[in-house]
C-alpha positions as CSV (number, residue, x, y, z in Angstrom):
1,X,9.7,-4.7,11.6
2,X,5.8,-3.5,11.5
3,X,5.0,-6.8,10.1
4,X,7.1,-8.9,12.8
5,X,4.8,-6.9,15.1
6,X,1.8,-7.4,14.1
7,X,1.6,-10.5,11.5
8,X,3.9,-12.8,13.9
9,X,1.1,-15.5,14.1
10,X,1.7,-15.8,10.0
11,X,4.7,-17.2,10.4
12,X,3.8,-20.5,11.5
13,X,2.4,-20.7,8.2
14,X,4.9,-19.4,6.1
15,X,8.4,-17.9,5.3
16,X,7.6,-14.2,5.4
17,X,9.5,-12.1,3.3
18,X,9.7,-8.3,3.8
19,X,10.8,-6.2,0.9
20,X,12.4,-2.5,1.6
21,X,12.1,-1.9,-2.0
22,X,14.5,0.8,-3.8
23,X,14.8,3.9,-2.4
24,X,13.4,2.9,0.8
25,X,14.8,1.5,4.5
26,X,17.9,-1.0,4.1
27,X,17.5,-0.4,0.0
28,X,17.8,3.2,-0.2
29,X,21.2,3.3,-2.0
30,X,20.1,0.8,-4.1
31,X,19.4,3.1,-6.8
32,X,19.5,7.0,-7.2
33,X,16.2,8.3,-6.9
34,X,16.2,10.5,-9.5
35,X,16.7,7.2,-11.7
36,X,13.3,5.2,-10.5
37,X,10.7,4.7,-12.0
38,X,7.8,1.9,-11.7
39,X,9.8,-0.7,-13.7
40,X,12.4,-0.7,-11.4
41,X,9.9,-1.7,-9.1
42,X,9.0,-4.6,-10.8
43,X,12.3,-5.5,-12.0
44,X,13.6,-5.5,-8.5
45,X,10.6,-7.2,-7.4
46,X,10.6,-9.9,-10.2
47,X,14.2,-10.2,-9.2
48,X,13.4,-10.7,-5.7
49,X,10.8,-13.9,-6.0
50,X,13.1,-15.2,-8.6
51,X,15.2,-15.4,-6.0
52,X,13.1,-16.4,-2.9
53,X,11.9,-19.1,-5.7
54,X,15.2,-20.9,-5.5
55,X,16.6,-20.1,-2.3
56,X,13.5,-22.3,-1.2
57,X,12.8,-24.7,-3.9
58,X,9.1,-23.4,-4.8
59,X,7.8,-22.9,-8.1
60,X,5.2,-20.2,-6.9
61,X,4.9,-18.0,-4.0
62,X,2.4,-16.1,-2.7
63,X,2.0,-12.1,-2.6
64,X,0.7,-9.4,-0.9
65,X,0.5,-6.0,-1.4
66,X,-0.4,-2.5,1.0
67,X,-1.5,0.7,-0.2
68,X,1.0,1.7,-3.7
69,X,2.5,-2.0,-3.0
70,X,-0.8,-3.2,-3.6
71,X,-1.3,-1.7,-7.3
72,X,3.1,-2.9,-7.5
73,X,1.9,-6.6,-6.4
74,X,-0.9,-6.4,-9.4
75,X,2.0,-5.1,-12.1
76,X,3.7,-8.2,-11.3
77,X,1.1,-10.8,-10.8
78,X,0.1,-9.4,-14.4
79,X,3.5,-9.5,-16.1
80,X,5.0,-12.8,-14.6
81,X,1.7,-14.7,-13.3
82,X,3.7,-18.0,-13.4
83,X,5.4,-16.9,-10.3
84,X,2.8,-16.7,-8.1
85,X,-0.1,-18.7,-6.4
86,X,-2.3,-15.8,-5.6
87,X,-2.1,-12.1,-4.9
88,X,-3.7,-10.2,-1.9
89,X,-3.9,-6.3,-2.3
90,X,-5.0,-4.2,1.1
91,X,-5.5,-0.4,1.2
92,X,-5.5,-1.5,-2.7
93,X,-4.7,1.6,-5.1
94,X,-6.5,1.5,-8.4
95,X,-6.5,4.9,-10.0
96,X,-4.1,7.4,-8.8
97,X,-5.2,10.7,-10.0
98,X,-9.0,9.8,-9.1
99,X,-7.9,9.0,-5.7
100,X,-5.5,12.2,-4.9
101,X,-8.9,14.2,-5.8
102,X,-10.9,12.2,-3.6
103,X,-8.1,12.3,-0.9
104,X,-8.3,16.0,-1.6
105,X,-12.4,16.3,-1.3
106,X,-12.3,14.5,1.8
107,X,-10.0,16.0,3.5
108,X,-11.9,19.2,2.8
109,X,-15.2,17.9,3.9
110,X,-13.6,17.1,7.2
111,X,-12.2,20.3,7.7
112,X,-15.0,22.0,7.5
113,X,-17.2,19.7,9.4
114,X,-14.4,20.3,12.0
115,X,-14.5,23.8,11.3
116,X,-10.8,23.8,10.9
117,X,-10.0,27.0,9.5
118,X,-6.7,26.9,8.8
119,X,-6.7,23.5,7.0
120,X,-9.7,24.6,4.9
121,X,-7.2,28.0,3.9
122,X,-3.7,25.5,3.4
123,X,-5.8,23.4,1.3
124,X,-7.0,25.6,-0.7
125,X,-4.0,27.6,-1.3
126,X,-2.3,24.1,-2.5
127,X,-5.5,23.8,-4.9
128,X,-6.5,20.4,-6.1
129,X,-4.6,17.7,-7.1
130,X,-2.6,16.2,-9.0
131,X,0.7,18.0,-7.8
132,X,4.0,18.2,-9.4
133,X,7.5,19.6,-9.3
134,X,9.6,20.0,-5.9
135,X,7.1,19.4,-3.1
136,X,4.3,16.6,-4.2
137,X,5.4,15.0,-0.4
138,X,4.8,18.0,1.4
139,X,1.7,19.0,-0.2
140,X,0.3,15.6,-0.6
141,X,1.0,15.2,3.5
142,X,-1.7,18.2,4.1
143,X,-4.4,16.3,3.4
144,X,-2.7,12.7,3.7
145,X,-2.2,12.9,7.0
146,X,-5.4,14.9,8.0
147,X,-7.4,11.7,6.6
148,X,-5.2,9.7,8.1
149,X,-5.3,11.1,11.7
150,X,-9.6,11.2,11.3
151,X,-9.6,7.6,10.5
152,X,-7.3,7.0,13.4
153,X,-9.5,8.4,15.5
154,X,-12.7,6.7,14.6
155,X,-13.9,5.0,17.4
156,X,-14.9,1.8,15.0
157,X,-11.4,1.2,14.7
158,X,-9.8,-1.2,16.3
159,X,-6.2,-0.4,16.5
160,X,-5.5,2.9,15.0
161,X,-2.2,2.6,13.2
162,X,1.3,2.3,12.7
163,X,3.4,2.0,15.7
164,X,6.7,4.1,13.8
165,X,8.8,4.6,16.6
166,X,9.0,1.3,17.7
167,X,9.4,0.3,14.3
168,X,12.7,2.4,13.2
169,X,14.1,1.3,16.5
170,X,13.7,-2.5,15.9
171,X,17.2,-5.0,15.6
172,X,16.6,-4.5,11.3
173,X,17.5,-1.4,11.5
174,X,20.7,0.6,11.7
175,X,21.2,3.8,12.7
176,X,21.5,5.0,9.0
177,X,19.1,2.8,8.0
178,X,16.9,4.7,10.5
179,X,17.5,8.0,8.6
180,X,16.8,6.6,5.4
181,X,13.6,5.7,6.6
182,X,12.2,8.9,6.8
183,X,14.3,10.3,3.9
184,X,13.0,7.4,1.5
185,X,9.4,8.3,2.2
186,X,9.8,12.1,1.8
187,X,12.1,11.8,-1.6
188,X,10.9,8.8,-2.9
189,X,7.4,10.2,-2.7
190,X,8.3,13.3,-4.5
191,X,10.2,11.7,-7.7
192,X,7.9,8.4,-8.3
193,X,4.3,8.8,-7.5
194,X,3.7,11.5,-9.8
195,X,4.9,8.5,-12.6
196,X,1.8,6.7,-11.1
197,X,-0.7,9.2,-12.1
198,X,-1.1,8.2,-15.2
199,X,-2.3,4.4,-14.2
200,X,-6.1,3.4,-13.7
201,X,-6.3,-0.6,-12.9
202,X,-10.1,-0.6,-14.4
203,X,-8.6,0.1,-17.7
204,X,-5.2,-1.1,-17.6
205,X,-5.3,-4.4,-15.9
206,X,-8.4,-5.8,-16.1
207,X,-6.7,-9.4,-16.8
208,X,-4.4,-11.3,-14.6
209,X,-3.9,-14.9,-14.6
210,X,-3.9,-15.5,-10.9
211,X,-6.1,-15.3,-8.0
212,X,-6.4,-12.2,-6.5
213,X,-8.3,-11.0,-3.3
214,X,-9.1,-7.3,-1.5
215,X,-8.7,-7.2,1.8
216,X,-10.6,-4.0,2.6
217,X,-11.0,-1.6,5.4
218,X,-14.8,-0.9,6.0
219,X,-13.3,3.2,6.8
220,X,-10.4,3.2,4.5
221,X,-10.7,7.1,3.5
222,X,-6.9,7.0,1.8
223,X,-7.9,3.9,-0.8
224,X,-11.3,4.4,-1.3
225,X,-13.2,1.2,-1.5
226,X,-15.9,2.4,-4.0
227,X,-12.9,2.4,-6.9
228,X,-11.7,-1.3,-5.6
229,X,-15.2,-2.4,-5.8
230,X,-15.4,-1.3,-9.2
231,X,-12.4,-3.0,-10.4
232,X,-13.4,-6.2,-8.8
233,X,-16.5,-6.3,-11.2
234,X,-14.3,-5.6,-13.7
235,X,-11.6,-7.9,-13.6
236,X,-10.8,-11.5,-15.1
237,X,-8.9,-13.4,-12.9
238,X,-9.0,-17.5,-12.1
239,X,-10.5,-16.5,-8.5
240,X,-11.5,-13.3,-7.2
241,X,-13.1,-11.7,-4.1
242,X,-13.6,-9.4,-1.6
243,X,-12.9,-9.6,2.2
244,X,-14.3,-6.9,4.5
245,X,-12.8,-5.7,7.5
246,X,-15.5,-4.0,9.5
247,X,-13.0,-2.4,12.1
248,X,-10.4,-1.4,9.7
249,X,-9.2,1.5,7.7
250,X,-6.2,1.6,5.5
251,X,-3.8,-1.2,7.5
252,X,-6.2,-4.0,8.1
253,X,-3.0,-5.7,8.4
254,X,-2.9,-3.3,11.6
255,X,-6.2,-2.4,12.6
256,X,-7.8,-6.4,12.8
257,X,-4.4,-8.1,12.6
258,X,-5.6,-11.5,14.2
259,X,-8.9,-11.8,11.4
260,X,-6.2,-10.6,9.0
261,X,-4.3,-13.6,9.8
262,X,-6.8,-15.9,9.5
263,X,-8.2,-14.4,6.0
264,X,-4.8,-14.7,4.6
265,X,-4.5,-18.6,5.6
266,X,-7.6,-18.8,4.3
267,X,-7.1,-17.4,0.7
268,X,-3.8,-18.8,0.6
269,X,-4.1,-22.6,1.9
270,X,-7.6,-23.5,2.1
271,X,-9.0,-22.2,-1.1
């Protein structure tokens, strides 16, 4: 529903697809959470284009990625690169672990520049991460959503965030499927993303045989940019690049929608 919102223009350019992935929204009986892990991702996502792929006559489509859909989109860009024209990653993820700490650090700095007492004392009772066992969401969320309600509030930013409520309540969604919403991110959260810890995309996919572009957020705190750039240097691809959004944080998608739109036609069909 956020991307009917916001990305509307897009479709006069292309069949957009929207994938509630296991776990999550519409999908979340599609599997037991306890029973995910990133290859069912990209099974189910592999699954998915092989379907869109005949269910529209193409031999390709195109992809793109946000936040930990945008380190899923370069999993399967890298194992079946014959299924897609190009790949576009926003609020793009590239080593987990590094990027919990730097969450973590950030947060902190804020807090204390804020003189915010209290956050400064929760964080530091959590300690640093990585986290594990029964409340990664929870404890991630401390400092998550600290950095994400600072970047919100920047006044660079163009248009602060995700719209949730009006999301949950759109025609996709039943009144179950509303519930699962929020349960998906909470457990979902908990069992899989510590799995992801272990990946760093500047040693682990440095090669993928399609295009692939950053759309990045000139104030993205959550994903920093420093680690994209990095990989960017680092990676051997048929096309590569970097597109700044100087108004942006982590939802470019969101926060610059109408330059967003015009990037993405311009990656995809003009290149």
């Amino acid at each position: 529903a956020a991307v009917r919102h916001e990305l509307s223009e897009l479709e006069k350019h292309f069949v957009i697809v929207n994938w509630d992935q296991p776990g999550s929204g519409k999908s979340y009986y599609a599997e037991k959470t306890q029973n995910i892990t990133v290859d069912t991702y990209i099974e189910d996502g592999h699954a998915l284009t092989k379907y869109l792929r005949e269910r529209f006559s193409q031999e390709k489509i195109y992809l793109i990625g946000e936040s930990w859909g945008s380190a899923l989109g370069i999993f399967l860009a890298s194992r079946y690169p014959e299924y897609y024209h190009a790949l576009i990653g926003t609020g793009q993820m590239i080593d987990f672990v590094e990027t919990e700490r730097m969450d973590y650090a950030k947060a902190l700095e804020i807090a204390e520049n804020n003189g915010d007492t209290a956050l400064i004392n929760r964080l530091i009772a959590n300690g640093e991460p990585p986290y594990y066992g029964n409340d990664v969401t929870w404890k991630s969320a401390v400092y998550l959503n600290y950095i994400n309600n600072y970047m919100a509030s920047l006044p660079q930013i163009s248009n602060p965030g995700y719209n949730t409520f009006r999301d949950i309540a759109s025609a996709e969604y039943g009144l179950l499927d509303k519930i699962n919403f929020f349960r998906g991110v909470i457990r979902t959260f908990n069992e899989v993303y510590p799995q992801l810890y272990g990946i760093d995309l500047r040693k682990d996919y440095t090669k993928i045989d399609v295009p692939v572009y950053f759309f990045l957020g000139r104030y993205d705190f959550n994903a920093p940019t420093v680690l994209v750039e990095e990989y960017e240097q680092l990676l051997d691809a048929p096309d590569k690049g970097i597109v700044w959004f100087e108004h942006s944080c982590h939802s470019p998608w969101i926060n610059e929608r109408n330059k967003f739109t015009q990037e993405v036609i311009k990656c995809f069909l003009e290149q």
